[in-house]
gemmi code that builds the backbone of each chain (N, CA, C; Angstrom):
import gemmi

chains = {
    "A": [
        ("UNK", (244.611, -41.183, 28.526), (245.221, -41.430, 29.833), (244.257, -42.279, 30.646)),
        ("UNK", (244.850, -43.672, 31.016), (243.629, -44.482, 31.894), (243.190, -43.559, 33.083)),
        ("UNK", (242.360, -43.965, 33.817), (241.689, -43.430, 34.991), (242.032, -43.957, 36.300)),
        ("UNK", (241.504, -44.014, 37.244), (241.500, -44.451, 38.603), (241.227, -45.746, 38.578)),
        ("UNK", (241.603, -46.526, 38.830), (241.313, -48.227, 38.719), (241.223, -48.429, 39.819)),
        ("UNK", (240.069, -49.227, 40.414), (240.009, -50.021, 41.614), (239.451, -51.466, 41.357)),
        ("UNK", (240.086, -51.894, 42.222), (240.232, -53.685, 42.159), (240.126, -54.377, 43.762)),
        ("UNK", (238.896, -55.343, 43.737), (237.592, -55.854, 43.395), (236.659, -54.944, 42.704)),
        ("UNK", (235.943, -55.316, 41.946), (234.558, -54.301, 42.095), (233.565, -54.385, 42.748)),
        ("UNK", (233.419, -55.885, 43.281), (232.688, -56.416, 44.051), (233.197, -57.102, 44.999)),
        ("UNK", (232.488, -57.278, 46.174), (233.474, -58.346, 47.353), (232.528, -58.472, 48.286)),
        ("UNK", (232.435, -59.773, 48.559), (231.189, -60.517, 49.473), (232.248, -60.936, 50.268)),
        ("UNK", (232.256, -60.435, 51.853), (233.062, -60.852, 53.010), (231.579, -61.817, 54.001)),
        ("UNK", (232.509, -62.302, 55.042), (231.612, -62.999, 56.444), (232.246, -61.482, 57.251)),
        ("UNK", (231.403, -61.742, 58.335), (232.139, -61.185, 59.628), (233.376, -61.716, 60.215)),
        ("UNK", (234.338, -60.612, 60.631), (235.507, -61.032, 61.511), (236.615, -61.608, 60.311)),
        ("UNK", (236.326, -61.369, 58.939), (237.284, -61.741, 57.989), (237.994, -60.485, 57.617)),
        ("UNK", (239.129, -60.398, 56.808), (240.024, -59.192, 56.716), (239.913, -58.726, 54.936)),
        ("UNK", (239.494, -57.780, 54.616), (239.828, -57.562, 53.296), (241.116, -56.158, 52.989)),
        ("UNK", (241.459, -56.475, 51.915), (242.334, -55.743, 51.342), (241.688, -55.118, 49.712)),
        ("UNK", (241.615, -53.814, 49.568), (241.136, -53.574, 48.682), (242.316, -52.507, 47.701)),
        ("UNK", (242.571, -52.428, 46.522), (243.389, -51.961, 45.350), (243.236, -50.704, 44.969)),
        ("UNK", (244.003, -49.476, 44.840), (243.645, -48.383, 44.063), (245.221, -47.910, 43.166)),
        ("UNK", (244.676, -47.923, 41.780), (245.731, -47.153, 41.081), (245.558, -46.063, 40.597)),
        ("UNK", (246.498, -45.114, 40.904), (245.787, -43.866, 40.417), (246.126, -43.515, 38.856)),
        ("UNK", (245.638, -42.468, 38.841), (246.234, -41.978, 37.332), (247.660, -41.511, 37.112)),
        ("UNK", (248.260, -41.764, 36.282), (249.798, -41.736, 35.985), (250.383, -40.412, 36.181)),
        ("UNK", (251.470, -40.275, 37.428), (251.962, -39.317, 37.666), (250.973, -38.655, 39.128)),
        ("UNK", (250.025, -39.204, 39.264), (249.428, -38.361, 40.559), (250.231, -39.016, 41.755)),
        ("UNK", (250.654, -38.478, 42.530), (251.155, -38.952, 43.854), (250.422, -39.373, 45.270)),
        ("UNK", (248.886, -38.089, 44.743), (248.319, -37.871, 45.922), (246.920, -39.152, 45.824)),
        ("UNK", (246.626, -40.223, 46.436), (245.681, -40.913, 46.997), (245.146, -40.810, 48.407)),
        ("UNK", (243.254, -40.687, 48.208), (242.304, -40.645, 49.097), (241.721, -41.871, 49.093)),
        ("UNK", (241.068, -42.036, 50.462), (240.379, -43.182, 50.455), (239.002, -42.447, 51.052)),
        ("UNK", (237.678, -43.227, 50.601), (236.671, -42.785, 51.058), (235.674, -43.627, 51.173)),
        ("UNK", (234.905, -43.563, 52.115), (233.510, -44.706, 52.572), (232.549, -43.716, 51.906)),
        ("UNK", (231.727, -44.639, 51.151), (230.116, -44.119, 51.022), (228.966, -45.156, 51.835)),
        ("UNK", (228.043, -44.883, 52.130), (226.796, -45.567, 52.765), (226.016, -44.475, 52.763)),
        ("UNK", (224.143, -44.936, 52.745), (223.416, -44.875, 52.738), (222.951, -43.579, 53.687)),
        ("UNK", (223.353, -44.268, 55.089), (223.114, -43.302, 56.261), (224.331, -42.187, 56.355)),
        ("UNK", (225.410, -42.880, 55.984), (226.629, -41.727, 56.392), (227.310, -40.527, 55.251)),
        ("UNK", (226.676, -40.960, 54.111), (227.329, -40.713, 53.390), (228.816, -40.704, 52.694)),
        ("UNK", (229.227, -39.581, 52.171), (230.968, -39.954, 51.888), (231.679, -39.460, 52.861)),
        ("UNK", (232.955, -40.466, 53.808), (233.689, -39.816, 55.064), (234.923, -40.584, 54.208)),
        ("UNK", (235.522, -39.012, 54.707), (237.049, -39.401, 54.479), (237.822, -40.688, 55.424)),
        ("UNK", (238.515, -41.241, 54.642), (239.478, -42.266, 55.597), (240.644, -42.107, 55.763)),
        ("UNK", (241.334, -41.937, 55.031), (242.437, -41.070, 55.036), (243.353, -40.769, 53.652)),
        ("UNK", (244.518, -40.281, 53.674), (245.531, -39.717, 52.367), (246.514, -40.347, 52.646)),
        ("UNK", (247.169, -40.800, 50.981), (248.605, -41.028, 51.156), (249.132, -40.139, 50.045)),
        ("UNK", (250.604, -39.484, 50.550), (251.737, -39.076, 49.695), (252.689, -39.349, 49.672)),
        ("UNK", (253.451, -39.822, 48.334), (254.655, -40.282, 48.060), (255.326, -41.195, 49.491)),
        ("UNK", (254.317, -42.235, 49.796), (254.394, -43.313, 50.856), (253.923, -42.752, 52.053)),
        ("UNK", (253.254, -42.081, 52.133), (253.151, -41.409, 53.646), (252.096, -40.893, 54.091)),
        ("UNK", (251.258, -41.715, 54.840), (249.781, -40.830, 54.901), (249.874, -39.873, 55.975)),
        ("UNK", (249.084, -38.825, 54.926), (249.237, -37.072, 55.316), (247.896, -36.566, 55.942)),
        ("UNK", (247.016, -37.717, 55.768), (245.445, -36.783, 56.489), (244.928, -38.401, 56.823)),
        ("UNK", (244.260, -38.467, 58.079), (243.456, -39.086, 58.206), (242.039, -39.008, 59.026)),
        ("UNK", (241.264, -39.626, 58.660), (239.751, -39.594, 58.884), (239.242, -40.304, 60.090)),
        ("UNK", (238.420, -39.784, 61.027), (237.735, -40.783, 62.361), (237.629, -42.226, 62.149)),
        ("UNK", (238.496, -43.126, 61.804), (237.691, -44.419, 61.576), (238.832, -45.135, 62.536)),
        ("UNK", (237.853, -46.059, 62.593), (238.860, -47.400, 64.314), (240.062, -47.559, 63.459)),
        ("UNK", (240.968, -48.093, 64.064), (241.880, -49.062, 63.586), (242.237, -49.988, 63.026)),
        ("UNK", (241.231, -50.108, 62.602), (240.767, -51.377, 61.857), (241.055, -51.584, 60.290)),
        ("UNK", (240.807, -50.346, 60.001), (240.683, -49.652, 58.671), (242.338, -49.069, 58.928)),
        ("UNK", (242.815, -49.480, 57.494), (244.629, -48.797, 57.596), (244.732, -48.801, 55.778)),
        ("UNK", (246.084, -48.204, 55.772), (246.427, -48.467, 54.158), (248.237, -48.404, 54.046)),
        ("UNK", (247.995, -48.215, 52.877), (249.614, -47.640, 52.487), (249.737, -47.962, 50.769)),
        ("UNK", (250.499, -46.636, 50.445), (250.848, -46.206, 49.427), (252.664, -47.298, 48.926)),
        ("UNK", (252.140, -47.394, 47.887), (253.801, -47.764, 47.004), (254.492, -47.338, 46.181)),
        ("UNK", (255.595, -46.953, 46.145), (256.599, -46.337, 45.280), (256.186, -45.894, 43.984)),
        ("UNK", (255.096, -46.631, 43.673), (254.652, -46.324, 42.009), (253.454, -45.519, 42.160)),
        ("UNK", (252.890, -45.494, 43.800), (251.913, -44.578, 44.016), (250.849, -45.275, 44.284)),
        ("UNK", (250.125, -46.627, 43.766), (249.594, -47.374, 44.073), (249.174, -47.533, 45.413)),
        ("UNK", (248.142, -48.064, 45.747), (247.483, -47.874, 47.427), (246.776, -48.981, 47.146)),
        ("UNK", (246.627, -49.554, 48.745), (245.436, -50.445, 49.234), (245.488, -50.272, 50.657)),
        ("UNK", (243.738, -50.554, 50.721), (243.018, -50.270, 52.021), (243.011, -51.380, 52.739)),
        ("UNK", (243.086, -51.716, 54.169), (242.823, -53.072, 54.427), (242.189, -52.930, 55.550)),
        ("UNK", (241.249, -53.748, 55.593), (240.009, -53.768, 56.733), (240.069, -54.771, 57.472)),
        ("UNK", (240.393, -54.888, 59.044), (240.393, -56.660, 59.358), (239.089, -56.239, 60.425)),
        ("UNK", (238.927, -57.710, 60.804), (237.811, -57.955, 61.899), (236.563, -57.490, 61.440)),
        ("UNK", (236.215, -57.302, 59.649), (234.745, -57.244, 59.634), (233.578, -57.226, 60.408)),
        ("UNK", (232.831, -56.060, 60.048), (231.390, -56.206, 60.873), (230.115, -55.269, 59.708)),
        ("UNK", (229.367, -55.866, 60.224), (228.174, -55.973, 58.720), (228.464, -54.334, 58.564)),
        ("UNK", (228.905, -53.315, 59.549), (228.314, -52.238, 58.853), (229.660, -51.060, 58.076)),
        ("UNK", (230.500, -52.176, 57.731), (232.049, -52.098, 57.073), (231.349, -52.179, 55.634)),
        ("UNK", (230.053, -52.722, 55.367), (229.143, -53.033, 54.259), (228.974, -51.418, 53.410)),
        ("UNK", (229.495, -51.052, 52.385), (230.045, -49.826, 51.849), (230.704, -49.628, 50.453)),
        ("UNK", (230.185, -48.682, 49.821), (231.099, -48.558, 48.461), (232.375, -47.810, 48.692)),
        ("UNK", (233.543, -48.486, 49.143), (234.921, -47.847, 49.203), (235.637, -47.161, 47.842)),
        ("UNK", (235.517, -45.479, 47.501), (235.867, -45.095, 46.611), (237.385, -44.339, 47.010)),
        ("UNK", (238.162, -44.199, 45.909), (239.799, -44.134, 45.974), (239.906, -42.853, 44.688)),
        ("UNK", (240.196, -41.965, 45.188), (240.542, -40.706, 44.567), (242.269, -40.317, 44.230)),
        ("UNK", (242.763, -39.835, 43.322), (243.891, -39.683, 43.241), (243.931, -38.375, 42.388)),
        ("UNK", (245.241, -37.266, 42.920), (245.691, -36.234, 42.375), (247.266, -35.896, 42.335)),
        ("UNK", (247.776, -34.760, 41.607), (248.878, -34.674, 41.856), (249.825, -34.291, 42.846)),
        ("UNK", (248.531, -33.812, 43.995), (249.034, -33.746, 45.682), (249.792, -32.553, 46.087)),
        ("UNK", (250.409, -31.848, 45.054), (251.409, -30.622, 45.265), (250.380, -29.567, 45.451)),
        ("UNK", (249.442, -29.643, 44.929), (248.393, -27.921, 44.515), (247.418, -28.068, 45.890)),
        ("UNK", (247.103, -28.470, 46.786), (246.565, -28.787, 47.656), (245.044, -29.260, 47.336)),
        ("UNK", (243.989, -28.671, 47.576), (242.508, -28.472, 47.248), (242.351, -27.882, 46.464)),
        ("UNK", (243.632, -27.457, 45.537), (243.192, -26.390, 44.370), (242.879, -27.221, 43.230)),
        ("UNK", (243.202, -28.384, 43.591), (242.964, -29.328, 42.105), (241.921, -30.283, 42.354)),
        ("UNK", (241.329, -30.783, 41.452), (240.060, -31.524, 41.377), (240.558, -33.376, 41.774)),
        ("UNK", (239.721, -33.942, 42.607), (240.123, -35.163, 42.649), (239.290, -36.150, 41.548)),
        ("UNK", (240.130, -37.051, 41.069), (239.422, -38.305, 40.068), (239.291, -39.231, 40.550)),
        ("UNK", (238.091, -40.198, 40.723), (237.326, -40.661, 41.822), (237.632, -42.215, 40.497)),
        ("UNK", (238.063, -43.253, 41.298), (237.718, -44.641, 40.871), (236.108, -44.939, 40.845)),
        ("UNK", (235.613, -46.132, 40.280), (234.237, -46.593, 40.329), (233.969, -47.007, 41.516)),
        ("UNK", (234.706, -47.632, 42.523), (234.852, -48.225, 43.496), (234.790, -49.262, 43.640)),
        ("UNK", (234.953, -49.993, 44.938), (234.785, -51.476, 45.439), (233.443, -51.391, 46.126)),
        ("UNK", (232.674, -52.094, 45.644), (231.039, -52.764, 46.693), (231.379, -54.064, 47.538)),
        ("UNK", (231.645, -53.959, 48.768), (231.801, -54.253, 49.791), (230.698, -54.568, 50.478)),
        ("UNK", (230.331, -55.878, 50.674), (229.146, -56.390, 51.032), (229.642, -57.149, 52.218)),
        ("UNK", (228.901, -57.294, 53.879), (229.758, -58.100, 54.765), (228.337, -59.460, 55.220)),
        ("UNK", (228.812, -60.323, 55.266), (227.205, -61.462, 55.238), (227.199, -61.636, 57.086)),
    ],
    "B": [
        ("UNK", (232.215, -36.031, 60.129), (230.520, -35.240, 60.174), (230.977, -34.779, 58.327)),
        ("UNK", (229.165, -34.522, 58.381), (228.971, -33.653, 57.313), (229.361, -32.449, 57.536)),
        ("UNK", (230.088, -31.945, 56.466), (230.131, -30.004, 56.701), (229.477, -29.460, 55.694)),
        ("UNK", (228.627, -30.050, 54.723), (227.961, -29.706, 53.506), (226.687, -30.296, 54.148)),
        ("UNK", (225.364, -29.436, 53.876), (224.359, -29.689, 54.163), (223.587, -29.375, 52.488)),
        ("UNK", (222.524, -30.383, 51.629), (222.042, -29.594, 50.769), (220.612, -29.859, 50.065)),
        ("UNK", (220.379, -28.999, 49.415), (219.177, -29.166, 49.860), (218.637, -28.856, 48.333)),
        ("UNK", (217.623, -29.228, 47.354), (216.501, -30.534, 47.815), (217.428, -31.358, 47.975)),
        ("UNK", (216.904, -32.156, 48.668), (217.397, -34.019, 48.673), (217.239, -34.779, 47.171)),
        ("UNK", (216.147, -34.541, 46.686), (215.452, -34.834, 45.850), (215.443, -34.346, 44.755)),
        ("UNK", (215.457, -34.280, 43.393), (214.201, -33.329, 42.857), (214.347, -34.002, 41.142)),
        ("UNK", (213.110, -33.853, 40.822), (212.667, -34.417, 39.285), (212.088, -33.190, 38.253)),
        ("UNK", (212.531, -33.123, 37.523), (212.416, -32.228, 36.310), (212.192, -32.757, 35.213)),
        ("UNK", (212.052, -32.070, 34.081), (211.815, -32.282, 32.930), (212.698, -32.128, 32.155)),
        ("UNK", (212.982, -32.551, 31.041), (214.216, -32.661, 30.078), (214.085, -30.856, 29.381)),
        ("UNK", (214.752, -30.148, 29.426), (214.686, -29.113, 28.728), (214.789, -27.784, 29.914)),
        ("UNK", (214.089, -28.296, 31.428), (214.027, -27.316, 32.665), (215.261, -27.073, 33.351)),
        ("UNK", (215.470, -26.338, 33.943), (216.636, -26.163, 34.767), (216.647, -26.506, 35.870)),
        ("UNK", (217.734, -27.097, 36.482), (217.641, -27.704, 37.929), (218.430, -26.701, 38.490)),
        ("UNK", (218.232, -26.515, 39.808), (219.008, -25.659, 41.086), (219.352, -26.484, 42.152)),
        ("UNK", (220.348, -26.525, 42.573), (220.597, -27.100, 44.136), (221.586, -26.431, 44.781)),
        ("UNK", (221.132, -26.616, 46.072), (221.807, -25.513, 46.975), (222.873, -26.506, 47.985)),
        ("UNK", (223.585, -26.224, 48.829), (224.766, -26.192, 49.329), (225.290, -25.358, 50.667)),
        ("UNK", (224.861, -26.119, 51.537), (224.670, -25.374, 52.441), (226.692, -25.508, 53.775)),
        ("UNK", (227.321, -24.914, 54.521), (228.783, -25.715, 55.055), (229.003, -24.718, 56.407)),
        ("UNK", (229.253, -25.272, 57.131), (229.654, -24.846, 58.763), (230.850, -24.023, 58.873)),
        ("UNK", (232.297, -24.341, 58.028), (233.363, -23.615, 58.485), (234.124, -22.346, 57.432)),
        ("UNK", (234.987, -21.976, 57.592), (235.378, -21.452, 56.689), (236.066, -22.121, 55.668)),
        ("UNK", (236.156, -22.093, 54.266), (236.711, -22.646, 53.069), (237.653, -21.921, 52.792)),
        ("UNK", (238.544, -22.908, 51.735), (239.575, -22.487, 50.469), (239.225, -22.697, 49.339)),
        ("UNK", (238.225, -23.608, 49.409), (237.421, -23.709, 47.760), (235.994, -24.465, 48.074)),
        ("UNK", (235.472, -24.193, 47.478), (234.588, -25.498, 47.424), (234.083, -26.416, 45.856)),
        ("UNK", (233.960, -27.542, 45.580), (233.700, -28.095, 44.285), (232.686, -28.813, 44.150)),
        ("UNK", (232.322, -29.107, 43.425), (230.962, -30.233, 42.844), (231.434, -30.904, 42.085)),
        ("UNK", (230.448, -32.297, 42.810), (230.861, -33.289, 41.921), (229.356, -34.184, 41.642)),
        ("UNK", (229.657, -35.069, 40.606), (228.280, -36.024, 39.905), (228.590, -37.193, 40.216)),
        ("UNK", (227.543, -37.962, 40.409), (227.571, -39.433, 40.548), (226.765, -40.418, 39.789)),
        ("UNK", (226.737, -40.985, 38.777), (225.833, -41.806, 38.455), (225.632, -43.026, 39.176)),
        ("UNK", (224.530, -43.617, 39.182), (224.200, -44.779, 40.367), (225.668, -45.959, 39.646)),
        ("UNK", (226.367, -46.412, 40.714), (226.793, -47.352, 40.802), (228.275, -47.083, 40.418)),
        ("UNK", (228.610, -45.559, 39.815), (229.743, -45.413, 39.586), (230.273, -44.421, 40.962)),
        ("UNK", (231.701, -43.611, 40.205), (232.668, -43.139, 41.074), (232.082, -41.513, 40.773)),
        ("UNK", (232.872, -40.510, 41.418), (232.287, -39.546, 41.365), (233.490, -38.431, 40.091)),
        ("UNK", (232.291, -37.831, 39.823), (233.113, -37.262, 38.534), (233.022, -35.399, 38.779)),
        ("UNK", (234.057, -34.509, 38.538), (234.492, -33.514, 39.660), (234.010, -32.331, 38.166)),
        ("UNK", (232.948, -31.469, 38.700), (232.514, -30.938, 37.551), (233.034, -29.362, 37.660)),
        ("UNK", (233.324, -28.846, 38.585), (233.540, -27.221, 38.729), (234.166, -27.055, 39.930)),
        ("UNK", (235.399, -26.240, 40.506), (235.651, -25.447, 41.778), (235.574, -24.256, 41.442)),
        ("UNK", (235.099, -23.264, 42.725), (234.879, -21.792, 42.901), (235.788, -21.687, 44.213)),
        ("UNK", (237.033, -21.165, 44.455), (237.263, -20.391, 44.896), (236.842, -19.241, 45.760)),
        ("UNK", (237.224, -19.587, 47.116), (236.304, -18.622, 48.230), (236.439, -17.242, 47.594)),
        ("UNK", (237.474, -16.862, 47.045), (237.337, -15.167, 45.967), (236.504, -15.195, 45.265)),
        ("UNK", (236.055, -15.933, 44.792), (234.904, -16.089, 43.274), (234.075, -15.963, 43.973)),
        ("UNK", (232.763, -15.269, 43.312), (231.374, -15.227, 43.823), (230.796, -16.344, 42.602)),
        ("UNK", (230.851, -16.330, 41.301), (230.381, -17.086, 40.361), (231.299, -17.489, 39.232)),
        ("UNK", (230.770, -18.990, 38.837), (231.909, -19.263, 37.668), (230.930, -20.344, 36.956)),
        ("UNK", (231.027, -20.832, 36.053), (230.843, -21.273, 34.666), (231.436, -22.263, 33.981)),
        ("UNK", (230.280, -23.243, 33.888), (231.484, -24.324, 32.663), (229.682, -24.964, 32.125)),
        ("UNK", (229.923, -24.620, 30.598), (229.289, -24.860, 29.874), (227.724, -24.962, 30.047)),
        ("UNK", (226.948, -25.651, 30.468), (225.540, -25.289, 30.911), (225.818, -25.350, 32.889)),
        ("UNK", (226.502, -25.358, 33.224), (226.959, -25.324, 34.551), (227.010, -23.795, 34.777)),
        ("UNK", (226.041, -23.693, 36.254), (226.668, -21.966, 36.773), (226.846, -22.276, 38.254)),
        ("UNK", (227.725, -21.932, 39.107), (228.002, -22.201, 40.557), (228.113, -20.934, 40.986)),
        ("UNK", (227.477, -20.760, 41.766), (227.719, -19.329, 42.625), (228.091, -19.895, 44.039)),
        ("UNK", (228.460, -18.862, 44.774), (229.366, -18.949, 45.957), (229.334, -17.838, 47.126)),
        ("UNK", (228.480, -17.797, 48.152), (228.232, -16.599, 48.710), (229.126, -17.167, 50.291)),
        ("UNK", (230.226, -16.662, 50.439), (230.916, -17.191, 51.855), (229.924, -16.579, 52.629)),
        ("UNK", (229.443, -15.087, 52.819), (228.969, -14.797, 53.916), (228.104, -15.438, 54.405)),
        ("UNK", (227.420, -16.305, 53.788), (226.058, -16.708, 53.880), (226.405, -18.846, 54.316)),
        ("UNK", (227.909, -18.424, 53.897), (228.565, -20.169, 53.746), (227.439, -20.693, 53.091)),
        ("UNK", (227.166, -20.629, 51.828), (226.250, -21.067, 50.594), (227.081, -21.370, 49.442)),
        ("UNK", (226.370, -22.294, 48.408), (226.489, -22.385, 47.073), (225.269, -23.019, 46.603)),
        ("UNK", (225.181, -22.557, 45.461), (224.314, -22.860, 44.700), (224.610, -23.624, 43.177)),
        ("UNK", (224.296, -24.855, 42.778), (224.758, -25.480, 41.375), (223.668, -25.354, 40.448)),
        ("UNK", (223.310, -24.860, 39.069), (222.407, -24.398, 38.261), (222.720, -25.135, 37.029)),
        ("UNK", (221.799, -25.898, 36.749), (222.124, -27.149, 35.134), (220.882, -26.628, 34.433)),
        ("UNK", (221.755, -25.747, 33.610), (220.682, -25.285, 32.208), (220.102, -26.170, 31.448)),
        ("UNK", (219.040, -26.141, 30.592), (218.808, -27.103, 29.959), (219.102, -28.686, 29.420)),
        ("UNK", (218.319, -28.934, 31.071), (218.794, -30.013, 31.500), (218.301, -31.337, 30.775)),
        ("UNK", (219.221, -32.666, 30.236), (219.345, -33.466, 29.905), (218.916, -35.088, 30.786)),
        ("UNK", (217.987, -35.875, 29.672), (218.301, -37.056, 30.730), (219.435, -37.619, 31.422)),
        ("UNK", (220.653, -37.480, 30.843), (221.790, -37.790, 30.584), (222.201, -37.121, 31.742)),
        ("UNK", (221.902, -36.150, 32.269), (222.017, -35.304, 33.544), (221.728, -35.846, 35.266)),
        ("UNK", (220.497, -37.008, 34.870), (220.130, -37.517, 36.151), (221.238, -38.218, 36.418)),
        ("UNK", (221.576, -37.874, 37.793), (222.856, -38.650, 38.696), (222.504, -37.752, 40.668)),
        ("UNK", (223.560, -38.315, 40.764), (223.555, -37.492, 42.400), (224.469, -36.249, 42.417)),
        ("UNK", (224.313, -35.283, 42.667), (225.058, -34.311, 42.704), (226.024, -33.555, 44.359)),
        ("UNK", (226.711, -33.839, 44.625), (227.472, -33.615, 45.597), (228.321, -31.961, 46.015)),
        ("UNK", (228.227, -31.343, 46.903), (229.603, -30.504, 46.705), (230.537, -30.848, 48.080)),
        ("UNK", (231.299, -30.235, 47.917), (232.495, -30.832, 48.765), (233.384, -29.407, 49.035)),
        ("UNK", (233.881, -29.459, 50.315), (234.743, -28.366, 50.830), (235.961, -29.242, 51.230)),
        ("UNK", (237.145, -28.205, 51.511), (238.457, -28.343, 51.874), (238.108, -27.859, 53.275)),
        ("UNK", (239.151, -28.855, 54.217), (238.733, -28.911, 55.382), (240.090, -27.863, 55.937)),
        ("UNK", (239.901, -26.862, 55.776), (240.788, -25.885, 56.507), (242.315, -25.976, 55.439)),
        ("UNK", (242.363, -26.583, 54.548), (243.856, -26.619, 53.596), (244.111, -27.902, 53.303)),
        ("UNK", (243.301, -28.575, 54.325), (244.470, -30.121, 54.209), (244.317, -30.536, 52.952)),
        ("UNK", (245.287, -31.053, 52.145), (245.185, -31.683, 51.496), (244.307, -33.324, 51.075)),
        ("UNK", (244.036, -33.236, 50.356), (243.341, -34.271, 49.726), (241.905, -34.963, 51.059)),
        ("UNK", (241.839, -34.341, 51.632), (240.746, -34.446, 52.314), (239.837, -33.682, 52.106)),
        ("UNK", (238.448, -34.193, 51.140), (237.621, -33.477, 51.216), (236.114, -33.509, 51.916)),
        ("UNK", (235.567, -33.112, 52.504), (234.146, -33.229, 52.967), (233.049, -32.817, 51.842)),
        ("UNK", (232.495, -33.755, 51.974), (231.089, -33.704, 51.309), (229.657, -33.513, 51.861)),
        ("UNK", (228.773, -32.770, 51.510), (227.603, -33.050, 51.482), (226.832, -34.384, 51.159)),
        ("UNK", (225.541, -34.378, 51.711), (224.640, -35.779, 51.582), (224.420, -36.020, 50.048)),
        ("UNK", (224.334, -34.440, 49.549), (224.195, -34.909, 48.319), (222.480, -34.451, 47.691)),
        ("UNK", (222.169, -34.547, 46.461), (220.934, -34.021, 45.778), (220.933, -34.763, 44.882)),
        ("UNK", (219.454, -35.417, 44.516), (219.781, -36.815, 43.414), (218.630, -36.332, 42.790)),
        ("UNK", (219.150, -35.931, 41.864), (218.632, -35.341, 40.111), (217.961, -36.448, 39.494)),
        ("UNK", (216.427, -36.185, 38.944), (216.019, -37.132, 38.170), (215.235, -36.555, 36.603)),
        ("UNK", (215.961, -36.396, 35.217), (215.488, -35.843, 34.377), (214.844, -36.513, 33.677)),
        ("UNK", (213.358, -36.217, 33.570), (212.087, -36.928, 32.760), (212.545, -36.469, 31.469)),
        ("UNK", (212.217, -37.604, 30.531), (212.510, -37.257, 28.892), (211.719, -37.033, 28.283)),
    ],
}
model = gemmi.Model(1)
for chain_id, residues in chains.items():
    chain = gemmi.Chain(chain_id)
    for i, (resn, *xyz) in enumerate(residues, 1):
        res = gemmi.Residue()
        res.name, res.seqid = resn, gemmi.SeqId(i, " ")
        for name, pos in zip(("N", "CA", "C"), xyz):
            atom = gemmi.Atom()
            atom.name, atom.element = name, gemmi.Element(name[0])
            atom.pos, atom.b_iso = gemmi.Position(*pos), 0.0
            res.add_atom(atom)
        chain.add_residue(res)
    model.add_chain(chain)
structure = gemmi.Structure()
structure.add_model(model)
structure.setup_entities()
């Protein structure tokens, strides 16, 4: 069974540019997370989507949004870059019904670099 | 915020020693889990304990779980190079789904 796929793996932005970043989950999971890692902050949630509909979301500006597609598929999209958007964006997916009772499977992520 | 605090930050061992790391969380749980990280990858989900469980088990893995104390503890038996990564645990934030909080994390380094 493939895994969590995320697409860029890498991505060199400027400031004030917009990225869009890819997550597929594993076949049949409904439930997708999005998550920031950094250095200082560690991992913060960004938010959840289910079966099109995000169900939890995390302190982050407005800036930062997503949305889920019919096949379950998600992407994150970031506009108005600023260096400290600079982050490994990892994308988790489960089958969303069992709540926290089930384990999430974590993509490799996107490295998100802002110049 | 963090709701996982843990502690060493750090720590280096020897191939064959056992590592401990602790797990420290502010609210009340529905589970809590651990997870591994190798540098540069995604995170890989090794055990949940259940706020009922005091201790559980998976293969050289032992997790104990003391709510009163809002503790856990992760224990890697005879530990492997193959073992050095970052080690994380993570709580459920009151039920919600697919939101989990993590700790800073403990980054395992096994000498061969």
């Amino acid at each position: 069974k493939a895994g969590v796929t995320q697409t860029p793996r890498y991505l060199i932005k400027t400031r004030g540019q917009q990225v869009t970043l890819s997550c597929s989950p594993i076949s049949g999971h409904r439930s997708v997370s999005w998550y920031q890692q950094t250095p200082g902050q560690g991992l913060q949630f960004l938010f959840e989507y289910f079966s099109e509909t995000q169900r939890n979301k995390g302190n982050f500006p407005g800036r930062f949004s997503g949305r889920q597609f019919s096949n379950s598929r998600s992407e994150m999209n970031v506009s108005t870059l600023e260096l400290g958007d600079s982050a490994l964006y990892l994308c988790a997916s489960s089958w969303g019904d069992r709540g926290l009772w089930e384990p999430q499977h974590f993509g490799d992520g996107t490295r998100l670099s802002i110049l | 915020s963090q709701q996982g605090e843990e502690d060493p930050q750090a720590l280096s061992i020897q191939e064959g020693e056992n590592a401990t790391m602790n797990c420290s969380y502010k609210t009340s749980i529905n589970n809590l889990q651990w997870y591994r990280q190798n540098s540069g990858r995604g995170l890989v989900h090794l055990i949940l304990i259940r706020s009922n469980e005091r201790e559980k088990h998976s293969g050289r893995l032992r997790v104990t779980l003391d709510t009163s104390k809002k503790s856990s503890s992760l224990l890697i038996t005879a530990s492997r190079a193959a073992d050095t990564a970052s080690y994380f645990c993570a709580t459920d934030a009151s039920g919600n789904t697919g939101k989990l909080i993590f700790g800073q994390g403990t980054t395992l380094q096994v000498k061969p």
